[in-house]
C-alpha positions as CSV (number, residue, x, y, z in Angstrom):
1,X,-4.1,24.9,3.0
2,X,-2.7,28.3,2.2
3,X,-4.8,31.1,0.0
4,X,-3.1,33.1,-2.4
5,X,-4.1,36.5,-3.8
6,X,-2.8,36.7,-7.8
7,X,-3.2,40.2,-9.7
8,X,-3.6,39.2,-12.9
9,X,-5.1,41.6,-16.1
10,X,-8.4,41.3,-17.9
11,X,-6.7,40.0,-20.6
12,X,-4.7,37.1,-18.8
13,X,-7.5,36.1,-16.4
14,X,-9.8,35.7,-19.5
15,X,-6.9,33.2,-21.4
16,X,-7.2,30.8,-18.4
17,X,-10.9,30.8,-17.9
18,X,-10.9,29.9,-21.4
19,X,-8.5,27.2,-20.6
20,X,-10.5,26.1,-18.1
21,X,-14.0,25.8,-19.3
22,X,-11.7,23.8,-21.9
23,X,-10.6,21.2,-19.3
24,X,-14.2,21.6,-17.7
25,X,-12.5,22.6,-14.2
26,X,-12.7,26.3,-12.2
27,X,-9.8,28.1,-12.5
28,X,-8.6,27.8,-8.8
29,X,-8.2,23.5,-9.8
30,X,-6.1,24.5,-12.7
31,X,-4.0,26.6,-10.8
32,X,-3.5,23.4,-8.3
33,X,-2.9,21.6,-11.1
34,X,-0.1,23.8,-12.4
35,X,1.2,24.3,-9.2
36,X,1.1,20.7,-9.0
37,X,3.1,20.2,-12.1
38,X,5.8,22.4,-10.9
39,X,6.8,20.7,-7.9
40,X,7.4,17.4,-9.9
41,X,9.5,19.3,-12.3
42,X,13.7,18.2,-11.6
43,X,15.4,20.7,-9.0
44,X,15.7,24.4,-10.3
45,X,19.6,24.5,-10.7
46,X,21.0,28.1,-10.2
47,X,23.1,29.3,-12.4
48,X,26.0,29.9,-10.5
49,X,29.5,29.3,-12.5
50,X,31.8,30.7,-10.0
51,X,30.5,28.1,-7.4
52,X,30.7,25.2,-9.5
53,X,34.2,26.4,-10.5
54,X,35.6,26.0,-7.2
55,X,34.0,23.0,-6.2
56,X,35.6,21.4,-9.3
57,X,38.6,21.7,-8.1
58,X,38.0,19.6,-5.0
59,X,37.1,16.9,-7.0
60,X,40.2,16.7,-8.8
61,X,42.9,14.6,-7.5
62,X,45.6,16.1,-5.0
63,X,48.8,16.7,-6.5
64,X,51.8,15.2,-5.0
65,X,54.7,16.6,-3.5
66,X,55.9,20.1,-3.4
67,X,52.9,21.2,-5.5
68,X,50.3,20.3,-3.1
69,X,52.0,22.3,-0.7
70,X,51.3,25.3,-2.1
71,X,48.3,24.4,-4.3
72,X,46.7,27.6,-3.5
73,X,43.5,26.9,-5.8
74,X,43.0,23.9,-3.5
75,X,43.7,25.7,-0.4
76,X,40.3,28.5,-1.4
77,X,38.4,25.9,-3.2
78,X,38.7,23.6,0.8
79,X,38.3,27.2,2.8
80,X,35.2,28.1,0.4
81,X,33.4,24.7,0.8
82,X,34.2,24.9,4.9
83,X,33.1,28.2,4.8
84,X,29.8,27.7,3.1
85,X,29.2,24.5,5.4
86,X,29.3,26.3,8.6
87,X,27.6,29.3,7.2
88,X,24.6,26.6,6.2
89,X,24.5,25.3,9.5
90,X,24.7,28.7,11.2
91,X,21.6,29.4,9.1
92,X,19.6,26.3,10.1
93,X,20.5,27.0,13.5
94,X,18.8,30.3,14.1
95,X,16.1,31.2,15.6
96,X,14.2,33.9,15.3
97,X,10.2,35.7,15.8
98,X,9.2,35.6,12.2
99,X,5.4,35.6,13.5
100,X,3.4,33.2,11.1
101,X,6.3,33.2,8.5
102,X,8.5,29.5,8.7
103,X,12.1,30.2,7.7
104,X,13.1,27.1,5.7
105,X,16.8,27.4,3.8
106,X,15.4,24.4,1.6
107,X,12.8,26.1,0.0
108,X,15.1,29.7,-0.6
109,X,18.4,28.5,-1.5
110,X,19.3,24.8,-1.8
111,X,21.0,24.7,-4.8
């Protein structure tokens, strides 16, 4: 299991011992149990209006004849998602001496 080192001030610290002897556990178990909590919560979603804007647009239908030839919102919105996709994989790929560190793209920036 991994420690963690909080700085926290007097007055803080004192407002969860409080809430602790409430629950009649050490503060370390309610921090678990928060933790604990937080992880069950539903996905963080980033706020990110640009992205979500251009994938939009490939779920829209294609348009059909001359029009889809030079749908040029398409044409980005295809590049972008390509683009990001390889980019992704490129990250997973790599390798790298981050001593005890574990690079993990899931738990940094999965949407």
């Amino acid at each position: 299991m991994t420690k963690v080192i909080l700085d926290l001030d007097e007055t803080t610290l004192d407002r969860v011992a409080s809430v602790a002897r409430a629950r009649q556990i050490s503060i370390e178990d309610l921090l678990q149990q928060q933790a604990r909590d937080l992880v069950a919560l539903a996905p963080i979603e980033i706020h990110n209006p640009g992205h979500r804007a251009i994938m939009a647009v490939l779920d829209e239908p294609p348009e059909e004849g001359r029009a889809a030839l030079h749908d040029r919102r398409r044409g980005r919105a295809e590049t972008y998602a390509d683009t990001r996709r390889r980019l992704l994989a490129l990250i997973d790929a790599t390798t790298g001496d981050l001593g005890s560190d574990v690079w993990s793209r899931t738990r940094s920036y999965e949407p």
